[in-house]
C-alpha positions as a printed NumPy array, in Angstrom:
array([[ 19.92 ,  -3.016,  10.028],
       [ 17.137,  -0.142,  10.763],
       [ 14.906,  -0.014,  13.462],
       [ 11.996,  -0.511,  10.847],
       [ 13.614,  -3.272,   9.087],
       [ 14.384,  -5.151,  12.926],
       [ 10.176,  -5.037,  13.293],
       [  9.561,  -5.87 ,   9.564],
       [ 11.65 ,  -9.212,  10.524],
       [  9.762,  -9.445,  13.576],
       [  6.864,  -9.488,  11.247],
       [  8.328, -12.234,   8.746],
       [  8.198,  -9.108,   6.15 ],
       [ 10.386,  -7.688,   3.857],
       [ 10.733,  -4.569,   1.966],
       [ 10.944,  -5.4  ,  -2.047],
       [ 12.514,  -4.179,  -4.491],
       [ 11.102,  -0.36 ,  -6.322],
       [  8.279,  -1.274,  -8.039],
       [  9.135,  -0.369, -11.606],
       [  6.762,   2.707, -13.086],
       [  4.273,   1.553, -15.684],
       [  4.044,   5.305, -17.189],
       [  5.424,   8.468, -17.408],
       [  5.563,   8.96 , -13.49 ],
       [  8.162,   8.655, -10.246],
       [  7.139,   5.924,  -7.78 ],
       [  7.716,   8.098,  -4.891],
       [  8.754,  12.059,  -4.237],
       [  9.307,  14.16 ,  -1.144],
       [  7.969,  17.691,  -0.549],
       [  8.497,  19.029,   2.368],
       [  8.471,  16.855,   5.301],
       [  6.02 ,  14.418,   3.304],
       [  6.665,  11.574,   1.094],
       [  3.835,  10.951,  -1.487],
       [  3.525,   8.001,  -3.055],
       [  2.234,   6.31 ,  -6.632],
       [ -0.728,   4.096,  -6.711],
       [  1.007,   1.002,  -5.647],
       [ -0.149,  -2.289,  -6.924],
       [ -0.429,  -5.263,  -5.154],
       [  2.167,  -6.919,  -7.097],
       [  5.003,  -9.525,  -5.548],
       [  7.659,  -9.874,  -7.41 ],
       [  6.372,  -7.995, -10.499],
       [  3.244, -10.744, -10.358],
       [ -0.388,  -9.55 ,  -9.86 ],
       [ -1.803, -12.237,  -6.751],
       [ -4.966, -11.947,  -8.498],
       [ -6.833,  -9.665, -10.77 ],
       [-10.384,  -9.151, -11.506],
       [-13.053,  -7.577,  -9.25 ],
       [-13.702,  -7.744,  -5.458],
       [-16.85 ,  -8.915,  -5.026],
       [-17.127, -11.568,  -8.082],
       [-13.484, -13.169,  -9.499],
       [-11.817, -12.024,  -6.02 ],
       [-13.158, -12.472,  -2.325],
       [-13.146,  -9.612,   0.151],
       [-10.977, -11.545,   2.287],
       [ -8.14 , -12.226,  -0.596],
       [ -8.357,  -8.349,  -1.722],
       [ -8.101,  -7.598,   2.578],
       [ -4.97 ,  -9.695,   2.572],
       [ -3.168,  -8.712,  -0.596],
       [ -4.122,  -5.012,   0.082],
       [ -1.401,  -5.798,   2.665],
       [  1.127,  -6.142,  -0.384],
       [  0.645,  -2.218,  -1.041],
       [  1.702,  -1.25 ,   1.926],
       [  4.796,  -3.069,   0.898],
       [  5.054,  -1.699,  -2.435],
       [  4.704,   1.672,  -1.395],
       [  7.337,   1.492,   1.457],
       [  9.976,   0.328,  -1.319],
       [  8.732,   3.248,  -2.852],
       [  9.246,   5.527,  -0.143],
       [ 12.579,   3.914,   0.38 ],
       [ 14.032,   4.569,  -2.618],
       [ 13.631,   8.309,  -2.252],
       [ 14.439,   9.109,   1.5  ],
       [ 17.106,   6.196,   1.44 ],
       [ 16.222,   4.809,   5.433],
       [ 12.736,   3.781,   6.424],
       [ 13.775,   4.951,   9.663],
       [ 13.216,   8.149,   8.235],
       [  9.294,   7.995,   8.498],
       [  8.022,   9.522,  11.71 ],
       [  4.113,   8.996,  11.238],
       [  1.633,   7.726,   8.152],
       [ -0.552,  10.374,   7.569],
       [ -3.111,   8.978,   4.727],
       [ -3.69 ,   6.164,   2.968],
       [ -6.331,   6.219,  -0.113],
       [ -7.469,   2.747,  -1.33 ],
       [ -8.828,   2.067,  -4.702],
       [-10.891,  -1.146,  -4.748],
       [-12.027,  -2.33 ,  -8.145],
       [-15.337,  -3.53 ,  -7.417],
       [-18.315,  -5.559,  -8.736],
       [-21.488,  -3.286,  -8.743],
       [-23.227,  -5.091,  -5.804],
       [-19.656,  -4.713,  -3.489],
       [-19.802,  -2.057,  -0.741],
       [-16.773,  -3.443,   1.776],
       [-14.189,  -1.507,   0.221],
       [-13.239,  -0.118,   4.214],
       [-13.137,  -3.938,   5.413],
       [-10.547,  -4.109,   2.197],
       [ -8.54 ,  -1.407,   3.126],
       [ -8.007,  -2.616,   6.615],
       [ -5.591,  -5.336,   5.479],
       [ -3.373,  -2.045,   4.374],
       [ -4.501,   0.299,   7.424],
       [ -3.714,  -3.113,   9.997],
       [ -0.463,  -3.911,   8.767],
       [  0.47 ,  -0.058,   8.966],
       [ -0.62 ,  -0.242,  12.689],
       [  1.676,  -3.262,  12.724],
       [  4.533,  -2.275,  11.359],
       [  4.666,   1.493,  13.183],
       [  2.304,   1.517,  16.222],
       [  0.912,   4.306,  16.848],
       [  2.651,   6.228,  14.446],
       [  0.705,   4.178,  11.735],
       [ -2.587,   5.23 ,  12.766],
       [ -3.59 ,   7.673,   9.64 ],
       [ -6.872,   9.688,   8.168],
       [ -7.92 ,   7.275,   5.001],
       [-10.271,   7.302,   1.825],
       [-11.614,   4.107,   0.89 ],
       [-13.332,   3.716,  -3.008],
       [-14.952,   1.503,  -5.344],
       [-13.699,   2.003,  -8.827],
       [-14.911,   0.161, -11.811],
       [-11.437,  -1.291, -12.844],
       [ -7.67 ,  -0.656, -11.596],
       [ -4.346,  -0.932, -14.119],
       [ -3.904,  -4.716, -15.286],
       [ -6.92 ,  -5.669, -14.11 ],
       [ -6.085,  -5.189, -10.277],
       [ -8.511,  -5.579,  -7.216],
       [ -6.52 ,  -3.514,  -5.363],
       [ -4.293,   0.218,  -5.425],
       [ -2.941,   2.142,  -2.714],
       [ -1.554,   5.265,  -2.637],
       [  0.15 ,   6.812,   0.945],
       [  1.506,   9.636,   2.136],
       [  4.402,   9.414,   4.739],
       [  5.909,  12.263,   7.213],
       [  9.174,  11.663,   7.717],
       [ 12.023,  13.771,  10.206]])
């Protein structure tokens, strides 16, 4: 076992498997010392949580906790380019898409569940510059996407 994966257990986490593409893209790719990542859904298990809007058919606090799912998603994703999470030496941004009923401005307080579990997982190294939006509506219907880019050594 990694380093990573020891604190992931710590955490009562694990990594899934590569969420597959939905379209004519590469979940993950490396340029550089960087790994970028696709949008990653909040899916587990190839399963949506919930779908709809944040702000009307989904609380803030649900999208907050499944945001947490992303960060996940996109660490599979990562994985299955650089082989070892231990690889990753610092997250450097995270960009949130939050699908959002008209009268929702918390998309930050969404975020966090991503942004907190990222300072979980690596510490200080997780600590990153971030963009959090509103969007009118995400691929199947999701409350939630997440896209990250990760230095790595």
């Amino acid at each position: 076992m990694s380093v990573l994966d020891d604190r992931l257990a710590e955490l009562g986490l694990t990594i899934p498997a590569t969420p597959a593409p939905a379209g004519a893209y590469v979940p993950a790719l490396v340029s550089g010392s960087l790994v970028f990542t696709a949008g990653q859904l909040p899916t587990v298990g190839g399963v949506l949580p919930a779908t709809g809007k944040v702000g009307a058919e989904v609380s803030p606090e649900l999208a907050k906790e499944i945001a947490a799912n992303c960060v996940l998603n996109g660490l599979a994703a990562a994985k299955s380019v650089i082989g070892s999470l231990d690889r990753i030496t610092r997250v450097v941004k995270v960009v949130g898409f939050v699908a959002s009923d008209p009268s929702f401005t918390g998309q930050p307080g969404v975020i966090n569940g991503a942004s907190e579990l990222l300072g979980e997982i690596f510490g200080e190294a997780g600590r990153h510059a971030r963009s959090a939006v509103g969007v009118a509506v995400l691929p199947l219907d999701a409350p939630v996407e997440i896209e990250f880019v990760f230095e790595i050594a």
